[in-house]
N, C-alpha and C positions, 0 to 999 in steps of 0.2 A: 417139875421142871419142864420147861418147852421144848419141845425135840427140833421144833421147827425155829425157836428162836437160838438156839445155841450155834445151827450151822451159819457161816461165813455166805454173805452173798457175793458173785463175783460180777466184776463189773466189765462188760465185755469193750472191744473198739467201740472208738469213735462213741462212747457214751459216757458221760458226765452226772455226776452224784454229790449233791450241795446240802448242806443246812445250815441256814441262814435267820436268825429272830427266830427260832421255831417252826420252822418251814421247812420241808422236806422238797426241792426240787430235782428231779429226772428229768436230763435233758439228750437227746438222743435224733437220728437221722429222719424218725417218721415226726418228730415234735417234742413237746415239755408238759411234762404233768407236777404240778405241783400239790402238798399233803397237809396241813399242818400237824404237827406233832404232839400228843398230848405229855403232859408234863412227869408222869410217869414212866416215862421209858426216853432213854438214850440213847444217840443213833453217831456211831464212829468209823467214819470216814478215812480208809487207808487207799492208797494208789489205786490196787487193785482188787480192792474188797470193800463192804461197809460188814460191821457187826453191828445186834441190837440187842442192846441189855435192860433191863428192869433198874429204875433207881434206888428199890428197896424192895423188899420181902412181901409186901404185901401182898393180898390176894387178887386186887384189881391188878397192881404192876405187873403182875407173872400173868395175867391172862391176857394184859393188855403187849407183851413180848412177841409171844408169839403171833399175835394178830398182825403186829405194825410190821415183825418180818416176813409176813404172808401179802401183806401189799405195800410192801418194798417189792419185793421178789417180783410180784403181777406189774408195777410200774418199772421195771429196769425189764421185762421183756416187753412189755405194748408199747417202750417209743425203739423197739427193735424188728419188732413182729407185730402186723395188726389183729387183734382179737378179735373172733369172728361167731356171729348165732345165725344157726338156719332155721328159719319157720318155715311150715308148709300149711297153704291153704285147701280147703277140703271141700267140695260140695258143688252140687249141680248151680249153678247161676253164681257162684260166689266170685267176685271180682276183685283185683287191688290194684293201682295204679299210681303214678307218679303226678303232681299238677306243681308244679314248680317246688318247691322246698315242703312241698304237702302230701301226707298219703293221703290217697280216698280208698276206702273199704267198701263196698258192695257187698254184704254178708249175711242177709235175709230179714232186713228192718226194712222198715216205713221207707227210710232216709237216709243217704250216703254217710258214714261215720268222717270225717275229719280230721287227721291229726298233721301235727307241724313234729320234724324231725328238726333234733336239737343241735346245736354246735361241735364238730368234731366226732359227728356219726354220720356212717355213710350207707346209705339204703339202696342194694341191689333189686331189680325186681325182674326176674325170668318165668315166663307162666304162671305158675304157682309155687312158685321159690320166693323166698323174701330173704336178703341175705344184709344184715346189722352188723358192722365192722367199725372200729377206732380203734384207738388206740390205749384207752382207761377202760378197763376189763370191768368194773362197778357201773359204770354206767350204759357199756353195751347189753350187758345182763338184763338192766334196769327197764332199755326202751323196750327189749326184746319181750321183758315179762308185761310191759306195755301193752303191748303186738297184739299180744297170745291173750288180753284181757279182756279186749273186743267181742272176740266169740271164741269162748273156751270150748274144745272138741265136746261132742255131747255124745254119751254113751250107745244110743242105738242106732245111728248111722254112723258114727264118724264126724260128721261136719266140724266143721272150725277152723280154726286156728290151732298148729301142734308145732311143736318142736321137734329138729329131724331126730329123728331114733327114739321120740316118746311113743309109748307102748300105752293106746288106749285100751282102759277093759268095755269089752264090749255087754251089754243086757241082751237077754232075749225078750222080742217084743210079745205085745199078747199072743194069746195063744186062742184060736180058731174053737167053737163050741162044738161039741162032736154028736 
C-alpha cells in the first residue's frame, strides 16, 4: 500500500485543482501546470482536497499511486511557492554569465559552452551563485542537473560546477619521490 498515496492532498487559497480528458491541470497565483494522467490511477477532486487512488490491484497501478500523489503534491506547491537549485561555480578563471535568454559558461575548454534557458525557468546569477527557480519542481531539477553537466566538480581541486551543500570527496594527488 502507498503511504504517500492514501493521504488527502489539501488545496490551499486562491488555488484551483481540475481534471479534465485526462489532464491534470494546477492553476494557482505564480501560473498552471498541467499533467496528463495515466490511465491507471484516479484522481478525485473535493472542495478542499483531491485524493489519488489505484483503479485495480495491479502492481503498475499501486506504484503508479503513489508516484502521481507525489507530483500532485510538487505541482499544488510550485504554482504556490517557486522551487528553487543553487549551483555553485568553482575554480580559478571559471566564469558564467547572462547574454540575453543564453548562459555562457567559461569553465576551462577551448570555447565558451552555450546554453539557452527554457520556458518558465528563471536563472539568477550572483558571482558564483547560479540560482534555477520555476514553478514545476521536474524540470528545475532537470536544467539544474543540465548546469552541473558542464563540468562536474573533479576530485582533486574541486573545480566545477556543485550543487549548494554537495559534499565533494576529495583524492590525494601524487605523492613527492623521497
Amino acid at each position: 500500500m502507498s503511504r504517500i498515496g492514501k493521504n488527502a492532498i489539501e488545496i490551499p487559497e486562491k488555488t484551483e485543482v481540475t481534471v479534465v480528458d485526462g489532464v491534470l491541470s494546477v492553476k494557482g497565483p505564480l501560473g498552471t501546470i498541467s499533467k496528463k494522467i495515466h490511465s491507471l490511477v484516479k484522481i478525485a477532486v473535493d472542495e478542499k482536497e483531491v485524493r489519488v487512488e489505484p483503479v485495480n490491484t495491479s502492481k503498475l497501478s499501486r506504484s503508479l499511486w503513489g508516484t502521481f500523489a507525489a507530483h500532485l503534491r510538487n505541482m499544488v506547491h510550485g504554482v504556490n511557492k517557486k522551487y528553487e537549485k543553487k549551483l555553485i561555480l568553482e575554480g580559478i578563471g571559471y566564469r558564467i554569465e547572462m547574454q540575453g535568454k543564453d548562459l555562457k559558461f567559461s569553465v576551462g575548454f577551448s570555447h565558451p559552452v552555450i546554453m539557452s534557458v527554457p520556458e518558465g525557468i528563471d536563472v539568477l546569477i550572483e558571482k558564483n551563485v547560479i540560482t534555477v527557480s520555476g514553478i514545476d519542481k521536474d524540470e528545475v531539477g532537470q536544467f539544474a542537473a543540465v548546469i552541473r553537466a558542464v563540468k562536474k566538480p573533479e576530485p582533486y581541486k574541486g573545480k566545477g560546477i556543485r550543487y549548494e551543500g554537495e559534499y565533494v570527496r576529495r583524492k590525494q594527488g601524487k605523492k613527492a619521490a623521497a
